[in-house]
N, C-alpha and C positions, 0 to 999 in steps of 0.2 A: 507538434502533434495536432491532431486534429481537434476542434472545437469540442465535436462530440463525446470524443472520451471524458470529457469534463463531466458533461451532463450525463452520461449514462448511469444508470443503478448499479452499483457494487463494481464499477471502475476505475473509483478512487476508495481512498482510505487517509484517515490523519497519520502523525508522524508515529503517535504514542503507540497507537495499534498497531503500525509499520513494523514498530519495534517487537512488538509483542509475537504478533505471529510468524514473523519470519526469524523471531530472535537474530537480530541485530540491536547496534545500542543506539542511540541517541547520537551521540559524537558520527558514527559514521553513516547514516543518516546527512545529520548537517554537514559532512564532508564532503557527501555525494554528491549535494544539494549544490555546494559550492563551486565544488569542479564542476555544476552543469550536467551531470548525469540522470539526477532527477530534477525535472518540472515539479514547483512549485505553486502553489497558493495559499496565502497568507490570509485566514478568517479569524473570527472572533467569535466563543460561547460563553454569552452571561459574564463580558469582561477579560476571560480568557483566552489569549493567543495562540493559535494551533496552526500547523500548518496540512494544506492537503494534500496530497500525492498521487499521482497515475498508478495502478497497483499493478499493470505492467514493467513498469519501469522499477518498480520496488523488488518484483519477483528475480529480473536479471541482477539485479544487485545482490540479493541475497543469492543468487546462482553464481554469480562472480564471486562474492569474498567464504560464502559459508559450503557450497556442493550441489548439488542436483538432489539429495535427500530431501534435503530441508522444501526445498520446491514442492516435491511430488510430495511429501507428507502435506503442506500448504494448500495445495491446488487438491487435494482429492479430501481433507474439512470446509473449503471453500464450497464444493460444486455440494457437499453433503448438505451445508447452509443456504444455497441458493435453493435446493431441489424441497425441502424442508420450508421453504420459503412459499415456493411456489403452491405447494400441496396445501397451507394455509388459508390461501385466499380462494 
C-alpha cells in the first residue's frame, strides 16, 4: 500500500478500536495480521504497545468473516464522525 494511506487522517485505526467497531476479536485480528492480510505497525502510548491498522483493509476483513451489515452500519457512523468532525473546525 501506499505510503500515504499511513499518513492520512482517519485511514488508520489501532487494533483495540479495530475490534471494537467492526466487532471482531482480538485473535482474528492477530490472525489476519499473520497471514499477511492486514498491514501493520507496531507503536507505542505511555509504554503501551498497540498496533495500527489500514482501516481499509480492517473493513474487508470484517466484510470477509462477519457480512456486508456490519460494514455498512461501520461506514455510515464513520462518515457521521468525519462529517461532525469537519463542521467542528
Amino acid at each position: 500500500m501506499s505510503e500515504s494511506l499511513w499518513l492520512k487522517q482517519g485511514a488508520t485505526l489501532n487494533h483495540q478500536n479495530a475490534c471494537k467497531e467492526f466487532r471482531l476479536t482480538e485473535g482474528e485480528v492477530i490472525e489476519a495480521m499473520k497471514a499477511g492480510k492486514l498491514q501493520y505497525r507496531q507503536n507505542n502510548a505511555h509504554g503501551n504497545p498497540y498496533f495500527r491498522l489500514l482501516r481499509i483493509e480492517v473493513e474487508l476483513l470484517a466484510l470477509e468473516l462477519r457480512g456486508a451489515k456490519v460494514i455498512e452500519e461501520q461506514v455510515i457512523k464513520f462518515n457521521m464522525m468525519v462529517k461532525i468532525v469537519e463542521v467542528a473546525q
